[in-house]
C-alpha positions as MATLAB code, in Angstrom:
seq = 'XXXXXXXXXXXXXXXXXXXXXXXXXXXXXXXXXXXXXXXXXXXXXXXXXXXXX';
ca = [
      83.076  150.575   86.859;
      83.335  151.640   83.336;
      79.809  150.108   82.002;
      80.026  150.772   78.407;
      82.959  148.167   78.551;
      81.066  146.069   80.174;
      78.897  145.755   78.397;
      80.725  145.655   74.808;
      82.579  142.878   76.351;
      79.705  140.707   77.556;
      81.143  138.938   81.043;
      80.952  135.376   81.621;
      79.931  135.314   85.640;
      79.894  131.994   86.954;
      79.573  129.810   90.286;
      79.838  126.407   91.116;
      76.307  126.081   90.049;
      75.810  128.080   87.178;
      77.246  129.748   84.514;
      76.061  133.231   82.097;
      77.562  133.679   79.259;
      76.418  135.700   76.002;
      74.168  133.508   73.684;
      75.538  131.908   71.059;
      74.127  130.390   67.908;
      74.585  126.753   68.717;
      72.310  127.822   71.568;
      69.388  127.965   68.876;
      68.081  124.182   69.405;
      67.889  124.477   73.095;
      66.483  127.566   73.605;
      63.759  126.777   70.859;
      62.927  123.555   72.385;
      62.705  125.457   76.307;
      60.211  128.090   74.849;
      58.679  125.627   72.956;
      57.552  124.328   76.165;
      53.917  125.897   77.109;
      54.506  126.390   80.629;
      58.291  128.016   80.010;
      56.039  130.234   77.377;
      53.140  131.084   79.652;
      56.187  132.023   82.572;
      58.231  134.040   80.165;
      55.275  135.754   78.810;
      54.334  136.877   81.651;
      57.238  137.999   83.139;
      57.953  139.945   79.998;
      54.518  142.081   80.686;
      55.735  142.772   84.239;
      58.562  144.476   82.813;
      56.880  146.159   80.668;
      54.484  148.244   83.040;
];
């Protein structure tokens, strides 16, 4: 799998239940509103210091 191709072209994977994409701009008001959220902050935050150590 050539990886640097991957990843310059950022795949869309999807299932019946979900779908990744890239973000997008009109994505903005959502994801603002989700992390706005103190429980989706507190989660992220922490998850974000896992991967870090």
């Amino acid at each position: 799998m050539n990886f640097t191709k991957v990843l310059k072209e950022f795949p869309v994977i999807e299932t019946e239940k979900i779908r990744l994409r890239k973000l997008r701009e009109e994505d903005a008001p959502e994801l603002l509103k989700y992390y706005s959220n103190e429980i989706n902050k507190k989660n992220c935050t922490e998850i974000i210091n896992i991967l870090k150590n």
